[in-house]
ZADONU-429595 format. One record per residue (C-alpha): residue number from 1; residue in three letters; x negated, y negated, z negated. Coordinates in Angstrom, 3 decimals. Layout:
# ZADONU-429595
{NUM ALA {X Y Z}}
...
***
This chain:
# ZADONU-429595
{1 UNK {-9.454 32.852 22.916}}
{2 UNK {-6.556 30.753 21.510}}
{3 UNK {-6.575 26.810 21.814}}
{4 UNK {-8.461 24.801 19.169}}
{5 UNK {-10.656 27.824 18.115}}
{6 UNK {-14.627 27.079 17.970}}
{7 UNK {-15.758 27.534 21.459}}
{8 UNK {-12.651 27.293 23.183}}
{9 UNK {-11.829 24.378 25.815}}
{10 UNK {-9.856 21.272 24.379}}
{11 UNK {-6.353 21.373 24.682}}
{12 UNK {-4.595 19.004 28.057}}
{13 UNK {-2.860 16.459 24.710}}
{14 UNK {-6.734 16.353 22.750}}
{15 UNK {-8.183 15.516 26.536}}
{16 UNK {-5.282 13.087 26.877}}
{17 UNK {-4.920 11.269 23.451}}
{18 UNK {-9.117 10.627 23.730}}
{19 UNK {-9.218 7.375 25.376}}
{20 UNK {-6.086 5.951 24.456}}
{21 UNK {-7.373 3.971 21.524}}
{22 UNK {-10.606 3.472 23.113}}
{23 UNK {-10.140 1.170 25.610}}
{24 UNK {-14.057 1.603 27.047}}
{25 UNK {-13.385 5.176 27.616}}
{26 UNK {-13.026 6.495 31.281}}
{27 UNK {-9.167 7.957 31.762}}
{28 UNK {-9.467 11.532 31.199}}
{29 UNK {-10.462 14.007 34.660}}
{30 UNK {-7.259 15.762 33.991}}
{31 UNK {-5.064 13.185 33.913}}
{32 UNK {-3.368 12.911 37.527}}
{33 UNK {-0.484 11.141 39.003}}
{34 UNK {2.272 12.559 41.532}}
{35 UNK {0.800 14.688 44.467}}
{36 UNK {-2.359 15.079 42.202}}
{37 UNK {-3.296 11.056 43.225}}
{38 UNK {-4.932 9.632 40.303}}
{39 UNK {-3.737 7.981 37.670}}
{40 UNK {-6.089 5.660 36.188}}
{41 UNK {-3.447 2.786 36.436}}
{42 UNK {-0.899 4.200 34.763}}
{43 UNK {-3.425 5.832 31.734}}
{44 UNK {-4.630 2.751 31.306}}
{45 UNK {-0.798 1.065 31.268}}
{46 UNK {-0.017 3.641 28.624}}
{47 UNK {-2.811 3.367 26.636}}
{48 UNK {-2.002 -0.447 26.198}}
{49 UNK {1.338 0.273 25.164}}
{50 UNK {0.189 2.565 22.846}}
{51 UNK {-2.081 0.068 21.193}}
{52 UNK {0.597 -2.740 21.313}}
{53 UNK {3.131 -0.205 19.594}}
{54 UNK {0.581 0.008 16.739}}
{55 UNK {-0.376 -3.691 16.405}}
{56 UNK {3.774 -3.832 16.263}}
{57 UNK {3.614 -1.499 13.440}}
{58 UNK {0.702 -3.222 11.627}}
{59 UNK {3.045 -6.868 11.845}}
{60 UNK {6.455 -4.545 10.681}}
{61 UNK {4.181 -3.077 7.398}}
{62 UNK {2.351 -6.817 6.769}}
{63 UNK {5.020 -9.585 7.693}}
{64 UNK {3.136 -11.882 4.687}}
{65 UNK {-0.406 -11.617 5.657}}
{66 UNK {0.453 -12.246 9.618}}
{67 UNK {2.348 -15.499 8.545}}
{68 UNK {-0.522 -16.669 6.687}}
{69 UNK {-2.646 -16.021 9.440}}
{70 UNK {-0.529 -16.797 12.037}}
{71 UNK {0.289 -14.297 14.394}}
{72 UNK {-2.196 -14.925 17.411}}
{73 UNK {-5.342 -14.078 14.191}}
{74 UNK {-3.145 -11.318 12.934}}
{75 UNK {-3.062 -9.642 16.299}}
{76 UNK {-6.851 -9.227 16.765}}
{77 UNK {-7.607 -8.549 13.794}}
{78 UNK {-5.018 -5.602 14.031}}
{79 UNK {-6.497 -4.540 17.282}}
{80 UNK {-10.002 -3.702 15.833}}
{81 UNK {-8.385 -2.516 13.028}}
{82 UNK {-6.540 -0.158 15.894}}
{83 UNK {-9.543 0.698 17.946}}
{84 UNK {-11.319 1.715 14.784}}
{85 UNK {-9.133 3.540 13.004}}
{86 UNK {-6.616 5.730 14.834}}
{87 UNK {-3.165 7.421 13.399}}
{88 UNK {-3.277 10.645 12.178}}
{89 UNK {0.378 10.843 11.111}}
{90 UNK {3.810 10.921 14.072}}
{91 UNK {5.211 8.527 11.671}}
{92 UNK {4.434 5.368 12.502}}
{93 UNK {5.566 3.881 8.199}}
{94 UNK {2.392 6.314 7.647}}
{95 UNK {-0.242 3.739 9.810}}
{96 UNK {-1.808 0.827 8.280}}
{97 UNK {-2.945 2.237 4.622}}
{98 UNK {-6.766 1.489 5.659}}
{99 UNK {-5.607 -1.839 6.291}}
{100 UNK {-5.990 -3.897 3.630}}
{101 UNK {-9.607 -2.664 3.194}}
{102 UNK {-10.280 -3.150 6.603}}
{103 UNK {-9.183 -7.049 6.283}}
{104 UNK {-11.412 -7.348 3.203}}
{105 UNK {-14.410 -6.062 5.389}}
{106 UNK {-13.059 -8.088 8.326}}
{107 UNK {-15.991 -11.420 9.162}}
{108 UNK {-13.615 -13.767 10.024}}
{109 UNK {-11.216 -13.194 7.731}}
{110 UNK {-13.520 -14.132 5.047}}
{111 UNK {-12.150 -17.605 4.555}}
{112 UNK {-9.008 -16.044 3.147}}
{113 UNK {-10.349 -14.058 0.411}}
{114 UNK {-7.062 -13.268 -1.504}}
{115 UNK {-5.672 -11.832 2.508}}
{116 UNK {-6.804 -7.875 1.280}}
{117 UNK {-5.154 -8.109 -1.951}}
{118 UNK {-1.875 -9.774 -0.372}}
{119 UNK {-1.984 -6.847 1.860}}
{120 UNK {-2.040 -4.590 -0.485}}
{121 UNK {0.961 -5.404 -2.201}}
{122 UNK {2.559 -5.148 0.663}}
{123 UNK {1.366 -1.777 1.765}}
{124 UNK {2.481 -0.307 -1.995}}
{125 UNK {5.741 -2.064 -1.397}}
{126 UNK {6.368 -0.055 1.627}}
{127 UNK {5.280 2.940 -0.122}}
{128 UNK {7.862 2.443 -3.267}}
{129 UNK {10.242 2.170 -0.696}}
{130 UNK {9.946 5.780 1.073}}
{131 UNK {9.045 7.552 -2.681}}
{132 UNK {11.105 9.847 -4.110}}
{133 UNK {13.715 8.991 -5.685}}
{134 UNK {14.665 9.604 -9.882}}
{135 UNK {16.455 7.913 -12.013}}
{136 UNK {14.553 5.527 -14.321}}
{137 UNK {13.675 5.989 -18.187}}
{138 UNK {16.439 4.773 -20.033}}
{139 UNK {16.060 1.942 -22.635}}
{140 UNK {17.090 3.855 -25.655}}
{141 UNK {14.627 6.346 -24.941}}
{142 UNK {11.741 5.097 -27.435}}
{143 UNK {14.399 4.942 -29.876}}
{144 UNK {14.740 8.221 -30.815}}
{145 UNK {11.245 8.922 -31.012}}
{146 UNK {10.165 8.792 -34.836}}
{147 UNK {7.907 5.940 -35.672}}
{148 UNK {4.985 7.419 -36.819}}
{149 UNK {5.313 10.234 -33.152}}
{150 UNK {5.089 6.960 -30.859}}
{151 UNK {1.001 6.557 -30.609}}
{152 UNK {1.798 10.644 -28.903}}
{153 UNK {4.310 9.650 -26.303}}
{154 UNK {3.348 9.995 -23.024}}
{155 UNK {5.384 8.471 -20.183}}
{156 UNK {5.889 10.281 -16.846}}
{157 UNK {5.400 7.675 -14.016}}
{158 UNK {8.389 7.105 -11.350}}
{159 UNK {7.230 8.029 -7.824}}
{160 UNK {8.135 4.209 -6.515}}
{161 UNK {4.946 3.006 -8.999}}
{162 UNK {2.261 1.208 -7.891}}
{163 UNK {-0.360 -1.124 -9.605}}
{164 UNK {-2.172 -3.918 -7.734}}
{165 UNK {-5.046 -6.175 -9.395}}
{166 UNK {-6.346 -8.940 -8.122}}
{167 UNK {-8.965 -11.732 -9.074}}
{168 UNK {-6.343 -13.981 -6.993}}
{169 UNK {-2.806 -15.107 -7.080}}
{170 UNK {-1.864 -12.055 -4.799}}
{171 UNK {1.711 -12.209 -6.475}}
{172 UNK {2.568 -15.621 -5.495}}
{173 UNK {0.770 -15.338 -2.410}}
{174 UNK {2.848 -12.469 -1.210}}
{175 UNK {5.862 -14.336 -2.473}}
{176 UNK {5.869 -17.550 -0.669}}
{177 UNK {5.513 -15.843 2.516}}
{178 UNK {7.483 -12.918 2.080}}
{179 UNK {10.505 -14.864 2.139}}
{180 UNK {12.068 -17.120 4.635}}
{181 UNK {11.724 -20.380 4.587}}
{182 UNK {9.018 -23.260 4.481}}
{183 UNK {6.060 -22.152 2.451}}
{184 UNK {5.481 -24.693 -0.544}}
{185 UNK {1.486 -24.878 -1.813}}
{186 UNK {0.763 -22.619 -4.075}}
{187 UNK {-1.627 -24.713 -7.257}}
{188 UNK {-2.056 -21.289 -9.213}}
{189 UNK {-5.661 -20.080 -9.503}}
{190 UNK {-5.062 -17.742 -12.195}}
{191 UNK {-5.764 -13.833 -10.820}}
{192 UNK {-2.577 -11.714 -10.939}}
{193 UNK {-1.690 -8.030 -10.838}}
{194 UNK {1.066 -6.776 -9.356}}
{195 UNK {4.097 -4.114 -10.828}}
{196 UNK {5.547 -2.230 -7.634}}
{197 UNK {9.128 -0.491 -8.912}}
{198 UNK {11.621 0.514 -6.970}}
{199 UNK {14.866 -0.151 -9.729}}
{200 UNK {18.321 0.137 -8.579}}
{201 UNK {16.957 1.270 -4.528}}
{202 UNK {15.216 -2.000 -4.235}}
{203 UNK {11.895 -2.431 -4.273}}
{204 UNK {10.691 -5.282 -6.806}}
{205 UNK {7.494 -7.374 -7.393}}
{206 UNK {6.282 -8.593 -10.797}}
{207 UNK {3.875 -10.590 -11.889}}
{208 UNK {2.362 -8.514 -15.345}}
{209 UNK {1.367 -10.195 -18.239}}
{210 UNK {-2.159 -10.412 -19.760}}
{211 UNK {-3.625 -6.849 -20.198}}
{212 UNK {-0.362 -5.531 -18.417}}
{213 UNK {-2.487 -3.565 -15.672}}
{214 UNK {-5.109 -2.161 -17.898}}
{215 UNK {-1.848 -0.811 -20.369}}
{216 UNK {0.306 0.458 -17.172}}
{217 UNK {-2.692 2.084 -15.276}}
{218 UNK {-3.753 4.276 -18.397}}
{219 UNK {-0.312 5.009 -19.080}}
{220 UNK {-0.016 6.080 -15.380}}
{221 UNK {-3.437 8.522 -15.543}}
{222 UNK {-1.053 10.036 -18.512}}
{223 UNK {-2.828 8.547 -21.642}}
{224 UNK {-0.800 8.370 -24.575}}
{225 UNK {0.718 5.074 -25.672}}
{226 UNK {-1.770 4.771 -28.471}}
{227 UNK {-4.755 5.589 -26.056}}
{228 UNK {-2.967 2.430 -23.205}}
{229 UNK {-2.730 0.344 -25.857}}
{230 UNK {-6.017 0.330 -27.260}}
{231 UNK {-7.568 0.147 -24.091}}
{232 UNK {-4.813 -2.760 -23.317}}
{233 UNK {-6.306 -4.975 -26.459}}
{234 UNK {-9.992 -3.990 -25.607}}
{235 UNK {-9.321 -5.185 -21.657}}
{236 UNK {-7.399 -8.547 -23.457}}
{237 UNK {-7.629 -9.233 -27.316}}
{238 UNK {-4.199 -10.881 -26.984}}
{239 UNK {-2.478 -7.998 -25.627}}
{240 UNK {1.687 -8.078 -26.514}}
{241 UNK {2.442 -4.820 -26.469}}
{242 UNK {6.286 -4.855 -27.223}}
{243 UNK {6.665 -7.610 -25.037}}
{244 UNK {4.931 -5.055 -22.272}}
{245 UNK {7.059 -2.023 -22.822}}
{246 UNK {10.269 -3.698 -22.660}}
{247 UNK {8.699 -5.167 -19.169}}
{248 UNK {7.983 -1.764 -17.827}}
{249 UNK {10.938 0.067 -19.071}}
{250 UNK {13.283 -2.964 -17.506}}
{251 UNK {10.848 -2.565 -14.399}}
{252 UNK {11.904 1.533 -13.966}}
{253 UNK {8.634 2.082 -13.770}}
{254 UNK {8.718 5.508 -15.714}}
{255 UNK {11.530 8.465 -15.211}}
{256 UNK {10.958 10.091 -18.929}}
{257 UNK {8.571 10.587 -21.600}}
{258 UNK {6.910 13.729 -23.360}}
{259 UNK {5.505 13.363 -27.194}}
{260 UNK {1.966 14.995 -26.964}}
{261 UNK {0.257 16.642 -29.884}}
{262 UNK {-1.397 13.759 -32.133}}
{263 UNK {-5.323 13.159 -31.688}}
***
């Protein structure tokens, strides 16, 4: 009977990889050392390197949320966050997308309520940054779309896209410790959403305007401009809705866009 078929004995790697995350876990029967001595040392050596490389992969993915909680926090929180939630990808950019929900279920990191969200961004920044690559819609596009055909348009979303809301200042947050430097005190209480592009090969942050999320996330589900924008002015009554498509289209957040049939 071949390996991994029902009924069949697990495989020497699903025997070995079973405790390695788990650090309760007895070291495997099979595993043995030289001369067939045993080896519960050196599982138990590996298996802490292999948590410490993903802990080092957590603090790579989220440099902003481990310098707001400093890194000694950061590290155990990442090591439950290990124990419970083991990689299913070889690539170690692929670990860490639980994350951010993790942290927001996470008891003692409760204090810190806007942590998740701050994560977040950062997780969609590293995910613009390994998306495909197109080139961005071009700013004359709209242009030569007749007037009364614009309500139809419908934009298709660049790859590098990503939309974060939050009820906090996520945006600054992730700012002032993103970068080097001393971190200055952030007053803002407002709640901001987050535009993830990826313009020119470099991944960029903005802040969006009032109703910007509501306008770019129905435009992203592939609503038509007149369907974004109405839910846009329903979500906020002052809704600017040039001053939001020049943002997005400056932003690269779209490749092209396709005039539907009208309602």
């Amino acid at each position: 009977m071949p390996v991994g078929s029902i009924g069949s004995a697990p495989s020497y790697a699903a025997l070995f990889s079973s405790g390695l995350i788990d650090p309760d876990r007895e070291t495997p029967c099979s595993v043995c050392g030289p001369g067939g001595k045993g080896a519960i040392g050196r599982y138990n050596v590996y298996r802490n390197n292999v948590t410490v490389s993903l802990i080092d992969a957590l603090a790579a993915i989220f440099p902003a949320t481990q310098r707001i909680t400093g890194i000694e926090f950061f590290r155990a929180m990442a090591r439950f966050h290990v124990r419970a939630t083991p990689p299913t990808s070889p690539l170690l950019f692929e670990y860490g997308r639980d994350f951010p929900d993790f942290i927001a279920q996470y008891q003692y990191a409760a204090a810190m309520p806007y942590l998740a969200d701050t994560a977040r961004i950062e997780r969609a920044w590293l995910d613009a940054y390994h998306a495909a690559d197109l080139p961005p819609l071009l700013p004359g596009a709209l242009a030569a779309i007749a007037p009364d055909l614009l309500p139809n348009v419908v934009f298709v979303p660049h790859p590098a896209t990503r939309i974060i809301r939050s009820p906090f200042a996520a945006v600054s947050i992730f700012a002032a410790n993103r970068a080097d430097g001393p971190i200055k005190r952030i007053e803002s209480v407002t709640p901001e959403d987050a535009l993830v592009t990826r313009p020119d090969q470099e991944v960029a942050i903005r802040r969006l305007p009032p109703g910007g999320a509501a306008f770019l996330l129905e435009l992203l589900a592939g609503r038509s401009l007149g369907e974004a924008a109405a839910v846009a002015i329903d979500d906020t009554p002052a809704f600017d809705l040039p001053l939001n498509i020049a943002g997005m289209i400056e932003a690269g957040a779209f490749t092209a866009v396709k005039v539907g049939d009208p309602a």
